[in-house]
C-alpha positions in Angstrom: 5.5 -14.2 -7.2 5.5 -14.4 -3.1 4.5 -10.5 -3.7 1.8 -10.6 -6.3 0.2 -13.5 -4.3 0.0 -11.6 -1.0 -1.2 -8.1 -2.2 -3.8 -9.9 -3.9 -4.4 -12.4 -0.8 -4.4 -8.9 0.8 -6.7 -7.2 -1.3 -9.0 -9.8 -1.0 -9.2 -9.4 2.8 -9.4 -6.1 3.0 -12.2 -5.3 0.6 -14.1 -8.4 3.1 -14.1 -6.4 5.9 -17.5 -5.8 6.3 -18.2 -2.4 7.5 -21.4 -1.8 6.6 -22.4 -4.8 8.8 -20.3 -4.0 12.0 -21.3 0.2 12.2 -24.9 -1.0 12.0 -24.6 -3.4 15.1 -22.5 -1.3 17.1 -24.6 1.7 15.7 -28.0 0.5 16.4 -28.1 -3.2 16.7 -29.2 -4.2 13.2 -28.5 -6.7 11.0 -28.1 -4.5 7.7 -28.5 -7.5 5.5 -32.2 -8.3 7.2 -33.4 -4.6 6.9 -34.0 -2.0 3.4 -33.3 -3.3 0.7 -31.0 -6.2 2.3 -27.8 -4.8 0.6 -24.4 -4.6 2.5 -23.6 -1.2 1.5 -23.4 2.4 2.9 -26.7 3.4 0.9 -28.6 0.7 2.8 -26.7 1.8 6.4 -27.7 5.6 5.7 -31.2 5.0 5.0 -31.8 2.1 8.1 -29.2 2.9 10.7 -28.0 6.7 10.2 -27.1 9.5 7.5 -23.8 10.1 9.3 -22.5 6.8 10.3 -23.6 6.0 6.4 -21.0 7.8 4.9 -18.3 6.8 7.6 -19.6 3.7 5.9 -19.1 5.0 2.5 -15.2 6.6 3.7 -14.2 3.5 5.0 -14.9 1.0 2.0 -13.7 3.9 -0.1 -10.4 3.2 2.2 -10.4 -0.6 1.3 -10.0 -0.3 -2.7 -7.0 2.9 -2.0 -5.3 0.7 0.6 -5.4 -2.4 -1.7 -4.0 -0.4 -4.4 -1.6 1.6 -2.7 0.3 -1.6 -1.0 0.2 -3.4 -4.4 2.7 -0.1 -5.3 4.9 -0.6 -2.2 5.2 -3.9 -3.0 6.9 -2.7 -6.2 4.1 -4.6 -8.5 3.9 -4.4 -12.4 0.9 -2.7 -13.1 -1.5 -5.8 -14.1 -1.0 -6.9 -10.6 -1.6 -3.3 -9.1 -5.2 -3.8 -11.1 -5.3 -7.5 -10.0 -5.1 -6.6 -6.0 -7.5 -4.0 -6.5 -10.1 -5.9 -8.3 -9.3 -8.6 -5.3 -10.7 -5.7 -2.9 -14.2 -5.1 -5.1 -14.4 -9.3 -4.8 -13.4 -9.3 -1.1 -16.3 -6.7 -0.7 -19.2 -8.4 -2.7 -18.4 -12.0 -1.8 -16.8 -11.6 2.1 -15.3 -14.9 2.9 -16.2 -13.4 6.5 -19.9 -13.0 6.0 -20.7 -16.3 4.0 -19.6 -14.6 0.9 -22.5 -12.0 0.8 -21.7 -8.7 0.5 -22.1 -5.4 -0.8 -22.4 -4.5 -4.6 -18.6 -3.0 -4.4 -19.4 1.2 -5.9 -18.2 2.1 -3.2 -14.9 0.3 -3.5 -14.6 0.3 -7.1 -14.7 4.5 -6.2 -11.1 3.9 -4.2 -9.6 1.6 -6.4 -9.9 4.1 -9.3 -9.3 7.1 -7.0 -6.2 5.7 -6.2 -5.2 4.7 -10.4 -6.5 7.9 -11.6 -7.4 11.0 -9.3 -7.7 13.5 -11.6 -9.7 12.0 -14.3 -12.1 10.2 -11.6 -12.1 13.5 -10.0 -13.9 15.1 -13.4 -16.1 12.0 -13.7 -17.1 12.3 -9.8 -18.1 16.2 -10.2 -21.0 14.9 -12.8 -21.7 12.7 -10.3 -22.0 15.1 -7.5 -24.1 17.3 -10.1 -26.4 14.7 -11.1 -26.6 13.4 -6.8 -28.0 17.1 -6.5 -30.3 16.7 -9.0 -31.7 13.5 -9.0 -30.6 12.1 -4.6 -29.9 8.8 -6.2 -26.2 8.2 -6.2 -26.7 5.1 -8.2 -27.7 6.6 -11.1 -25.0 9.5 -10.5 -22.1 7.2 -10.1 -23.3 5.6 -13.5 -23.7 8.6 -15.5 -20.6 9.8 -14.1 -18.4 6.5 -14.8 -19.8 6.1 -18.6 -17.6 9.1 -20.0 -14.6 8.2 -17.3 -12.3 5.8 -20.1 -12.5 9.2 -22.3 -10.6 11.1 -19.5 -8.6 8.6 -19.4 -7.7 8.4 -22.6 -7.0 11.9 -23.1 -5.2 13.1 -20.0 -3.5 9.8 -19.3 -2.6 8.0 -22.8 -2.2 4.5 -21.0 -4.5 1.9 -22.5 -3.9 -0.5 -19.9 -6.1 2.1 -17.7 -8.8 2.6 -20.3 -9.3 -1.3 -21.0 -9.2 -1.2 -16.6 -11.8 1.6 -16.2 -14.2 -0.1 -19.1 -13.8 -3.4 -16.8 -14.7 -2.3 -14.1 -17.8 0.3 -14.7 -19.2 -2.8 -17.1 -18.4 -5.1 -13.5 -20.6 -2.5 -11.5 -23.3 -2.7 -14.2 -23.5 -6.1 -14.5 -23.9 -6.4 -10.5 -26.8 -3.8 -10.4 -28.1 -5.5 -12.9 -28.0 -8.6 -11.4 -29.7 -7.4 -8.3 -32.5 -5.8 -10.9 -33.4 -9.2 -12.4 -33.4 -10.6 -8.7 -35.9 -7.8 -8.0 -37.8 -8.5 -11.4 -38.5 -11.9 -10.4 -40.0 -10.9 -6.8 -42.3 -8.8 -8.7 -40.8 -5.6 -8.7 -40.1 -3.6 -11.6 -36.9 -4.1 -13.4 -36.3 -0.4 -13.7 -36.8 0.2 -10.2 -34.5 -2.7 -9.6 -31.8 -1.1 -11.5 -31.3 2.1 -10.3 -34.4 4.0 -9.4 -35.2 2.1 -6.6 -35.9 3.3 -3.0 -32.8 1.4 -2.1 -30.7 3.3 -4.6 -32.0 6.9 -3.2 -30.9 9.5 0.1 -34.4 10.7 -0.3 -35.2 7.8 2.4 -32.2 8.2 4.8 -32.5 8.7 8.3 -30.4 11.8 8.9 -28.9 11.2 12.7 
């Protein structure tokens, strides 16, 4: 119990380090949550602070959701509480207890927690993702399309259903956050579809490439 209660303590702290926030201040003095769209996330850092120091961004709350995972392992956890700590790192990213619990919308993390459960199927669903980025320069809608077949890889190269009913969990958490921030958007008078995912805040059309 000690165990399960720390990697998910852990988790938690690690996916509420906010690093979005700290590169832009060092980076160029900004307060990420006061400029773009107001998000805590590498999108928002790429576009307002820099293109490179955007996806050291994007690396490093990649980092928090495999870390999060992988010491849940070492800790010799049963798998529920390997998903448990994880999830604990998307939470610690959205709702930072060190940032007044406003944080980022947790893709980025919810990307290393599932790198870390399942590499090779996430690995198919992010080449559609990368295909459709190319395509499109709206991550957003890439990571979506590219998460909405990932349970199907799962099924079929894995077999577990615990990791199906965990990869269905998650992608419908991500949607019902950018969702969220859509109806938020809707009610300040800006189109819902925008707000979802075709936003300016959702594309690297916009980024300042430094």
């Amino acid at each position: 119990m000690v165990n399960t209660i720390t990697a998910v303590i852990v988790g938690y702290l690690l996916g509420s380090i906010p690093f979005a926030y700290m590169a832009a201040r060092a980076k160029g003095n900004v307060d990420i949550r006061e400029v773009g769209g107001g998000n805590m996330g590498s999108l928002n850092v790429m576009r307002e602070v820099g293109l490179g120091i955007g996806y050291a961004v994007w690396i490093a709350d990649i980092a928090k959701g495999m870390l999060a995972v992988f010491i849940a392992r070492w800790l010799g956890l049963e798998q529920i509480w390997v998903f448990a700590a994880g999830f604990a790192a998307v939470l610690g990213h959205n709702w930072p207890i060190f940032l007044g619990f406003k944080g980022g919308k947790g893709a980025a993390t919810v990307t290393g927690v599932l790198l870390s459960l399942v590499p090779r199927e996430f690995g198919i669903s992010f080449g559609i993702t990368c295909v459709i980025v190319f395509i499109t320069h709206n991550p957003v809608l890439g990571l979506t399309l590219g998460l909405i077949p990932l349970p199907i890889f799962v099924w079929q190269l894995n077999g577990s259903g615990m990791l199906v009913a965990y990869t269905v969990f998650l992608a419908a958490f991500l949607a019902v956050r950018y969702a969220i921030a859509g109806l938020s958007k809707a009610k300040s008078g800006t189109d819902i579809k925008k707000g979802l995912i075709f936003d300016r805040e959702h594309s690297i059309w916009q980024t300042k490439k430094k």
